[in-house]
C-alpha positions in Angstrom: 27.7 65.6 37.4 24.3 65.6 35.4 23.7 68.2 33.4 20.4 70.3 34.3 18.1 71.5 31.4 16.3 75.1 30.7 13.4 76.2 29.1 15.4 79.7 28.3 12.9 80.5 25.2 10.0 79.8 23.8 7.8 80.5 20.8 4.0 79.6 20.3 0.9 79.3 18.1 -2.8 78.3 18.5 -5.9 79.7 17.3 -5.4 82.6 19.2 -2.9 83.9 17.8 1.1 83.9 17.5 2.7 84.9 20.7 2.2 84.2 24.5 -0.5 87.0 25.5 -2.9 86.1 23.3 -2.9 82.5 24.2 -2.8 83.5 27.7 -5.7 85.9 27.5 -8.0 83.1 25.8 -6.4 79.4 27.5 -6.2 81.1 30.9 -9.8 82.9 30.3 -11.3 79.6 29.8 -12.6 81.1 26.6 -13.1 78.0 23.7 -11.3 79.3 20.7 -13.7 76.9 18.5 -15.5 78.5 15.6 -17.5 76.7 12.4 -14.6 75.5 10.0 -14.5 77.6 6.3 -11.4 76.3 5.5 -12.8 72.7 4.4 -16.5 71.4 3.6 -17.5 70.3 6.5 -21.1 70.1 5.5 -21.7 66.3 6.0 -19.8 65.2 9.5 -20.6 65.3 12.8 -19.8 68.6 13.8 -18.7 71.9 11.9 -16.5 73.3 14.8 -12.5 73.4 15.5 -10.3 76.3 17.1 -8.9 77.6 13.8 -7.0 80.5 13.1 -8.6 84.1 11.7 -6.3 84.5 8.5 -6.4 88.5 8.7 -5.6 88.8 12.5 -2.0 86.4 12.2 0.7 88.0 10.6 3.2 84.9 9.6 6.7 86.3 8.9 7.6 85.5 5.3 4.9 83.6 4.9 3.8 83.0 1.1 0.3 82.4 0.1 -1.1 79.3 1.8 0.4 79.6 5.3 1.4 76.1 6.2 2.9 73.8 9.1 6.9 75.1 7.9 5.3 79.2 8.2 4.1 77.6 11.9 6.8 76.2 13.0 9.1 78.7 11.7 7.4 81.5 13.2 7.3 80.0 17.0 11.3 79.5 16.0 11.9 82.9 15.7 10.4 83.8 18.8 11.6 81.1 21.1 15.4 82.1 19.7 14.3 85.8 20.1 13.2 85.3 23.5 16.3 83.4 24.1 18.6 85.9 23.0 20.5 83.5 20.9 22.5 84.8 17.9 24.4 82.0 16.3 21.1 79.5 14.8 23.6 77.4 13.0 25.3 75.7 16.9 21.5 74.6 17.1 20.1 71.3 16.2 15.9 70.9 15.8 14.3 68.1 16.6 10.1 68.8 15.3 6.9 67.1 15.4 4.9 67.0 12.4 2.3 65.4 10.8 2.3 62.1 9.0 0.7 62.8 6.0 -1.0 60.7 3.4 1.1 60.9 -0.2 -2.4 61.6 -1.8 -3.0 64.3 0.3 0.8 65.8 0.8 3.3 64.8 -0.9 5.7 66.6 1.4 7.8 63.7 3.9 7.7 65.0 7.1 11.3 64.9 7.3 11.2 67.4 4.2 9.3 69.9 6.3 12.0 69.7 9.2 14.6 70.6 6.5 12.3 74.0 5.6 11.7 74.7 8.8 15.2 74.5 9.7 16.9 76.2 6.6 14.6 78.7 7.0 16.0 79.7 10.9 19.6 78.8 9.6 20.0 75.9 12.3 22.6 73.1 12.2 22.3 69.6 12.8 21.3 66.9 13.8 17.6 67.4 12.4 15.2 65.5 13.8 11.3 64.4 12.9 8.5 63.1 15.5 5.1 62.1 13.8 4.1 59.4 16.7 0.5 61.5 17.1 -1.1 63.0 20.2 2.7 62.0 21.6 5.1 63.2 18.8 6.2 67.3 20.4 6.4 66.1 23.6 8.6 63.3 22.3 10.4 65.6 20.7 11.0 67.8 23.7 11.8 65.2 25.5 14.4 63.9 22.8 15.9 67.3 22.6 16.0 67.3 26.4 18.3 63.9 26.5 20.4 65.4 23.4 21.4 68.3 26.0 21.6 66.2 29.1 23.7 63.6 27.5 26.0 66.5 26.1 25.4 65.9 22.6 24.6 69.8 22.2 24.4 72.8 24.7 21.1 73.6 23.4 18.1 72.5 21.2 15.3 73.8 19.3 12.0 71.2 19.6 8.6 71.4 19.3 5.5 71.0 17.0 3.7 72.1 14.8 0.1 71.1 13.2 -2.8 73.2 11.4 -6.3 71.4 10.9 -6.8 70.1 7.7 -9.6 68.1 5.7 -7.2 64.6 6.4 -7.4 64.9 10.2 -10.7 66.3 10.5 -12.3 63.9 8.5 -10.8 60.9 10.1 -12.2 61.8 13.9 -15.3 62.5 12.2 -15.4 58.8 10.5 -14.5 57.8 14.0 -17.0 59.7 15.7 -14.9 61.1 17.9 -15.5 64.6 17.4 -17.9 66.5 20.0 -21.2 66.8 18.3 -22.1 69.7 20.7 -19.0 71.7 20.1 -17.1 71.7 23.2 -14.3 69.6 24.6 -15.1 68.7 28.1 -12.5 66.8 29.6 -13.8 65.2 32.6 -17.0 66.1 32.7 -20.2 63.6 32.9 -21.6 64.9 29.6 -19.0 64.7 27.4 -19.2 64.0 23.7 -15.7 64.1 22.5 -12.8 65.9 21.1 -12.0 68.8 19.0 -9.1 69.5 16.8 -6.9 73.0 16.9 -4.3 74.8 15.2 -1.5 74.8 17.0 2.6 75.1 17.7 5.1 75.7 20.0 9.2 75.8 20.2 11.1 75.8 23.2 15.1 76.3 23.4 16.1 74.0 25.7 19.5 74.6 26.9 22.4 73.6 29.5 22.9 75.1 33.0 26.7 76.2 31.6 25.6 77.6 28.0 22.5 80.1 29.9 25.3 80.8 32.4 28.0 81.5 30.0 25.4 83.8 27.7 24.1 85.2 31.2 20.8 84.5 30.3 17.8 84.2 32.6 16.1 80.3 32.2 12.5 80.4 32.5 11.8 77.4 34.2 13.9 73.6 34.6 13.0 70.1 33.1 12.8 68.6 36.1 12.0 65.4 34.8 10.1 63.2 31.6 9.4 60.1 30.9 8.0 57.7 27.3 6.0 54.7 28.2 3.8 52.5 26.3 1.4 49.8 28.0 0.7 48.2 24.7 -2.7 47.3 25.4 -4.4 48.2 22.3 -4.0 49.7 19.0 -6.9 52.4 20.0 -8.2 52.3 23.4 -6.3 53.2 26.2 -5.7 50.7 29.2 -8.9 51.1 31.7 -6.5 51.4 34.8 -4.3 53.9 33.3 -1.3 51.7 33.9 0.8 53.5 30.9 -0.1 57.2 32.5 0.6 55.9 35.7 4.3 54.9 34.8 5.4 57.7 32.8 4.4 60.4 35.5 6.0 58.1 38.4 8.9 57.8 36.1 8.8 61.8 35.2 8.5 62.3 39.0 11.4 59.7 40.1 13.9 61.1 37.2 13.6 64.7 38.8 13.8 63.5 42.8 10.6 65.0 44.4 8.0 63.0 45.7 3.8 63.2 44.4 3.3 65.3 47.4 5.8 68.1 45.7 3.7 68.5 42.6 1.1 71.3 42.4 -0.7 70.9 38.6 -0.9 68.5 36.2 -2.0 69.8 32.9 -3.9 66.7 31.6 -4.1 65.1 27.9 -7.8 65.6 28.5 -9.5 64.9 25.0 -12.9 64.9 26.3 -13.7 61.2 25.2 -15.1 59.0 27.3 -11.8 56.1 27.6 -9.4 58.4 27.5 -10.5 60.3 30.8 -11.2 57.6 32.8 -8.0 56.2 32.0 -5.9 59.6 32.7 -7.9 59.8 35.2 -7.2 55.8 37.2 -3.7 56.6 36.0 -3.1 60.1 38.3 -5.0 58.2 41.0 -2.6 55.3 40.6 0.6 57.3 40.3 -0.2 60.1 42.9 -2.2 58.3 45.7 -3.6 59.9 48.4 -1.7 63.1 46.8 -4.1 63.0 43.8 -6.9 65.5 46.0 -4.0 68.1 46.7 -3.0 68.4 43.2 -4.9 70.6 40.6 -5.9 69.2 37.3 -6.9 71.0 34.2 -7.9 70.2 30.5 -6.4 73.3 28.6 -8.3 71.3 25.1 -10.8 72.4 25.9 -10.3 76.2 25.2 -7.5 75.3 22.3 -8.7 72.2 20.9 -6.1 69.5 20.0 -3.3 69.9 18.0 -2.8 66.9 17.5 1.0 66.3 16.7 2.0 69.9 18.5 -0.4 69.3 21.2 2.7 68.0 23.3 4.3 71.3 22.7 1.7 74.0 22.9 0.4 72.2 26.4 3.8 72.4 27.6 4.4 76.2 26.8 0.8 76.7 28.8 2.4 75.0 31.7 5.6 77.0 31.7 3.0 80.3 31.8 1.3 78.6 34.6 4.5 78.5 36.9 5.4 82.0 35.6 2.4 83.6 36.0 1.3 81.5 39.2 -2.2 81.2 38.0 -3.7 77.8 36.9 -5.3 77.5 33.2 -9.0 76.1 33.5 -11.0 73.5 32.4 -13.8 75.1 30.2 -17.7 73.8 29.9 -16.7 71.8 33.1 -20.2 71.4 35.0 -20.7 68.1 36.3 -17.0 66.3 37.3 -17.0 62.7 36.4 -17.0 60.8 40.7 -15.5 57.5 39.7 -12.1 58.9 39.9 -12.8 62.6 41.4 -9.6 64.7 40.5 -9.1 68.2 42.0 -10.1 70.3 39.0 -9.0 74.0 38.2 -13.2 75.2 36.9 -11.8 79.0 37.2 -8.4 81.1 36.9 -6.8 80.1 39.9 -4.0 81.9 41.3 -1.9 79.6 42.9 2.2 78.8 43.5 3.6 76.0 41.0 6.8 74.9 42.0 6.6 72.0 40.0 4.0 70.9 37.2 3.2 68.1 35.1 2.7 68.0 31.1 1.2 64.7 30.3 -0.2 63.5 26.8 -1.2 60.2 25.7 -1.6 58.6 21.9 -2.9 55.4 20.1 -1.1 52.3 20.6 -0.6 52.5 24.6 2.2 55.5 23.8 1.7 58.2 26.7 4.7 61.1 27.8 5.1 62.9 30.4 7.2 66.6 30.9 7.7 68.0 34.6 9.0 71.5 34.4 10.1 73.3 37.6 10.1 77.2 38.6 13.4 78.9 38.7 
């Protein structure tokens, strides 16, 4: 008998704020949480915007001067296990997505900040680190998934966490990447790039029997995920999307229903040029003649990208999108790209999500995919 998978928690960040109403009221607004960066100089790049944080409106639980990626993490921890209703951390492994910093820069290991994060909750073992980029919290998830699925553990805490600093923003800047006219507008014609946000997000993840034995209520069902990597290029995604187009054909085989079953797909969407054409070839590829009936959205575009977390946070936006029935938007979204026309959510839409797709891609051909189902 397989063992089925719930979302029974969940704790999140992004610029915001810390908790699920505020990301709700901006993400689902299609309000851009992007303001002019004061936390670095960012006097000579390319643009001076990113969806950062106010300091005096988040209040970070035992947080010290400095708030960091451990006061991030460890905060959406406490609320996921809060939500959850669990009381005994220690029976809980954590499996986290972090940054992979430069020594120069942080001389933290990555692995050292899932130890802080972890002591800090009280959780057990195994701990585990992601720092595989744009991929690394949906990896996670989707490691922490299998851990529970295999019955390794009854339940997990996984997710990300990531806060924009003077590294990250200076490398899309050297890369010209970065949208010049301080938007993210994923899909659109006049696009100009990507913009980085702080994020985070944990999510229990827990077996059928443990929510049933605590008689807890799950929030929604991993339905299904899948890891792929079309090792095409060490930058630039493949043109035809074949490495999206496997992992949510995969994610959709591994949970049993068919394209025609799935309502939203919550796209990587960075707003640069390759990268949506490719998502986009790779949904057209993988859904078919399905691809009109199923809504798409870019939620970067209101919270920037988290980079390492971004896995996480997006998946927390499409649990409230099946648990509020109402579809986030793409923001700035004026003129669709036609080459591969996707159904896109422009508005709130309220709308019925049985099922609904995560998907987020990352350098090197690497792309994941999370299907979560309504309970």
């Amino acid at each position: 008998m397989t063992t089925e998978v719930y979302v029974s928690g969940f704790g999140v960040f992004s610029a915001f704020g810390l908790g699920p109403t505020a990301l709700f009221d901006g993400a689902f607004s299609g309000s851009p949480a992007f303001r002019p960066v004061t936390r670095f100089d960012v006097s000579r790049c390319r643009t001076d915007r990113a969806a950062t944080y106010q300091e005096s409106e988040v209040d970070f639980p035992d947080a010290g001067p400095g708030v960091g990626t451990v006061d991030v993490a460890s905060a959406c921890g406490r609320q996921a296990l809060d939500m959850a209703g669990w009381r005994d951390p220690a029976q809980l492994p954590l499996i986290l997505a972090t940054k992979l910093r430069a020594p120069s820069v942080e001389p933290e290991p990555p692995a050292e900040t899932t130890e802080r994060v972890a002591d800090r909750l009280g959780l057990g073992k195994p701990r585990r680190t992601f720092v595989n980029a744009c991929c690394a919290a949906t990896n996670a998830i989707i490691h922490g998934a299998q851990l529970v699925r295999a019955g390794v553990t009854s339940a997990v805490l996984a997710g990300g966490a990531f806060l924009v600093d003077r590294q990250a923003f200076s490398l899309f800047d050297a890369a010209q990447a970065l949208a010049a006219d301080g938007q993210v507008r994923p899909f659109d014609q006049d696009r100009q790039g990507v913009l980085l946000g702080d994020g985070g997000a944990m999510l229990l993840l827990e077996s059928g029997d443990s929510i049933r034995a605590r008689g807890a209520q799950p929030l929604a069902r991993l339905a299904g995920w899948a890891m792929t990597d079309d090792a095409f290029h060490v930058a630039k995604p493949h043109a035809q999307g074949a490495g999206v187009a496997a992992a949510v054909t995969q994610a959709l085989h591994r949970s049993g229903i068919g394209p025609g079953q799935l309502t939203y797909v919550n796209a990587h969407g960075t707003g640069t040029p390759l990268n949506d054409a490719s998502e986009a070839a790779g949904l057209h590829a993988a859904l078919g003649p399905h691809t009109e009936k199923v809504y798409v959205s870019g939620t970067k575009s209101t919270t920037g990208h988290a980079l390492e977390a971004s896995g996480a946070l997006e998946s927390v936006i499409t649990l409230l999108a099946i648990r509020s029935s109402v579809l986030p938007p793409t923001a700035a979204l004026s003129r669709p790209d036609t080459h591969h026309p996707l159904r896109h959510v422009s508005a709130p839409e309220p709308v019925e999500v049985p099922y609904a797709l995560s998907l987020n891609s990352s350098v090197g051909g690497v792309n994941a995919a999370i299907l979560l189902a309504a309970t």
